[in-house]
N, C-alpha and C positions, 0 to 999 in steps of 0.2 A: 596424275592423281593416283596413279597405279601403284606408285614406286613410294608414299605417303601412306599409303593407308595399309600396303603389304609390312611397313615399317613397325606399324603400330604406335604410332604417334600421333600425334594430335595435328589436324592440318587446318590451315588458316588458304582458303580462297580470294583474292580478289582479282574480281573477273574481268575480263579486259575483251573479246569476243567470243561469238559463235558458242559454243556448246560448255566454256568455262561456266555458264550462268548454272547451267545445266548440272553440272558439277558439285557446283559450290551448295547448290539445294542439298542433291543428294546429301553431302558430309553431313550438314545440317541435319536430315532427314534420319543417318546412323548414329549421329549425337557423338559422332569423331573428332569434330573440330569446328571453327565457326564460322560463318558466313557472315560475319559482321555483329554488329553488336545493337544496330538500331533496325528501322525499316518496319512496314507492313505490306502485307500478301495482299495483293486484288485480290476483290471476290465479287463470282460472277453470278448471275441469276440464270438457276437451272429450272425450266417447265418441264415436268415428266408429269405422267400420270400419278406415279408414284410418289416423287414429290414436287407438290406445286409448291412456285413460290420458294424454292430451296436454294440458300447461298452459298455455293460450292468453292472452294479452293482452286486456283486457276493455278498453277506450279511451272508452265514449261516456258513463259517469257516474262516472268515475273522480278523483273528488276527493281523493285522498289522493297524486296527481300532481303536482310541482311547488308554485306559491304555492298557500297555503289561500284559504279565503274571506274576502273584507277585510275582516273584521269580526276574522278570528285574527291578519291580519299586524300587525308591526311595522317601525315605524319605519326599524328596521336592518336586517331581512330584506329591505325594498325597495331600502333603499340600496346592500345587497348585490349585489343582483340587476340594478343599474343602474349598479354598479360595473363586473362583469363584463361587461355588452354591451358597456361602453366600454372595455374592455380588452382586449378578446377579438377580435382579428383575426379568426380564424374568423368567426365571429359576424357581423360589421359584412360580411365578403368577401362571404358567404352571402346575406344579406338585400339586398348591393346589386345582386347575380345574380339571387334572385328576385323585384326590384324591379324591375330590365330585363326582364324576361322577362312581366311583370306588366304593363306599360306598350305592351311591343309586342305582346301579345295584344290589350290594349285599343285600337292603333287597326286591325288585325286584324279586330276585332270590326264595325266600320261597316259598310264593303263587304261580308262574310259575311250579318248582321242584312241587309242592304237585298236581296241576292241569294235568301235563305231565304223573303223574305216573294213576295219575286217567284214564283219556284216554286211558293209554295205557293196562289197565286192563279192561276198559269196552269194546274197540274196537279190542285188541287184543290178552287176555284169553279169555273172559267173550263172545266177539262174536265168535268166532274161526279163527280171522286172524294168528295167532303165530301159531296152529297146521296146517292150511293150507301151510302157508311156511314155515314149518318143512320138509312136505311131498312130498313140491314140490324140496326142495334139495336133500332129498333123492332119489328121483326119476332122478336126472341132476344127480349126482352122481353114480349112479347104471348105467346108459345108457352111459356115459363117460367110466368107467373103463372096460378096456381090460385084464388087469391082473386078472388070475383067482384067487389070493391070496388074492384083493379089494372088488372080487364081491361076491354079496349075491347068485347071479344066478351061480349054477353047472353045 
């Protein structure tokens, strides 16, 4: 998904296991590309105090979202669906906005990564934060365990 949306193109998901579902929301979600063309979202009954009675969006195994599993699509629901990215202004404006925005996070990312690791070497080797709470979990751990088989104390 990585390599589609740094592109800035329009991408079409259909999901086949594990975490594609997950995926394919998302796009949905940046209004990059489609997830299918039919389908509705479960929705789950949330009791809070705050809202009783409230029908929340369930989003993280929500298969009945968008394209089904490619094993149900066809032919022509994909054609569909890669019709509409190419048609759809929106769509294409979208994805080439979160394509740019995608690409200067990533070189964003260098100098930040090489600054982070800096810090966390000068503040936490180099000062002794890291051996400090080394010593301090071992210590929560040795006072927690009751099992004489865990603990360092005989």
């Amino acid at each position: 998904m990585n390599a589609s949306v740094r592109s800035g193109k329009p991408t079409i998901i259909v999901p086949c296991v594990f975490d594609q579902f997950m995926h394919a929301e998302r796009v949905n979600q940046l209004g990059i590309g489609i997830w299918g063309i039919a389908g509705k979202m479960f929705m789950l009954q949330r009791n809070t105090t705050e809202t009783p009675n409230k029908k929340i969006p369930f989003l993280w195994f929500v298969y009945g979202v968008g394209m089904k599993h490619i094993s149900k699509e066809t032919p022509t629901s994909i054609a569909a669906a890669i019709t509409k990215c190419v048609e759809s202004e929106t769509i294409r404006a979208k994805a080439e906005e979160v394509g740019a925005a995608f690409r200067q996070e990533e070189q964003e990312a260098k100098p930040k990564l090489v600054q982070f690791v800096h810090d966390y070497f000068r503040d936490y080797v180099d000062g002794g934060l890291y051996k400090d709470m080394v010593r301090e979990l071992r210590e929560k751990r040795e006072r927690k365990c009751c099992f004489s088989c865990c603990s360092k104390k005989a």
